[in-house]
N, C-alpha and C positions, 0 to 999 in steps of 0.2 A: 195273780202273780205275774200275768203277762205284763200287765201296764207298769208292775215294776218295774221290769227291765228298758222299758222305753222312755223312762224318763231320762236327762239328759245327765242329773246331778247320779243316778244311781248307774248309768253307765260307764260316766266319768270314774266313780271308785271304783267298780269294778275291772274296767280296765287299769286301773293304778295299783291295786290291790295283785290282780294277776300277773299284771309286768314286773314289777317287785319280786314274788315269789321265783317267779322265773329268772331274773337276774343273780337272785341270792344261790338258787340253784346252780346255775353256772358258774359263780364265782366259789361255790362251796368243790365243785368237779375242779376248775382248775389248782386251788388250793390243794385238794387231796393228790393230783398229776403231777406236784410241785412237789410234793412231800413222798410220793411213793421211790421215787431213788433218793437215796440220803446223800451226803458228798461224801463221805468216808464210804462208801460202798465203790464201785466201779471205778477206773481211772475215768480221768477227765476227757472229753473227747480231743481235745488241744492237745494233749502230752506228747502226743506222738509226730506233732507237725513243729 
């Protein structure tokens, strides 16, 4: 299983594979951070300048 890992094509996906997930991850957080104040909730922060 070791020699899996060192080969250069099964490390290439797996790093591809992993930074992927992680990206989608983070784009999934800042989506939900986007969406957790609605605009009809709160005044706008501008309104008052």
């Amino acid at each position: 299983m070791r020699d899996f890992y060192k080969k250069p094509a099964a490390r290439y996906w797996l790093s591809f594979i992993g930074k992927t997930i992680f990206y989608f991850a983070v784009l999934l957080i800042l989506v939900y951070l986007y969406h957790y104040r609605s605009i009809q909730g709160d005044n706008f922060i501008y309104n008052e300048f």
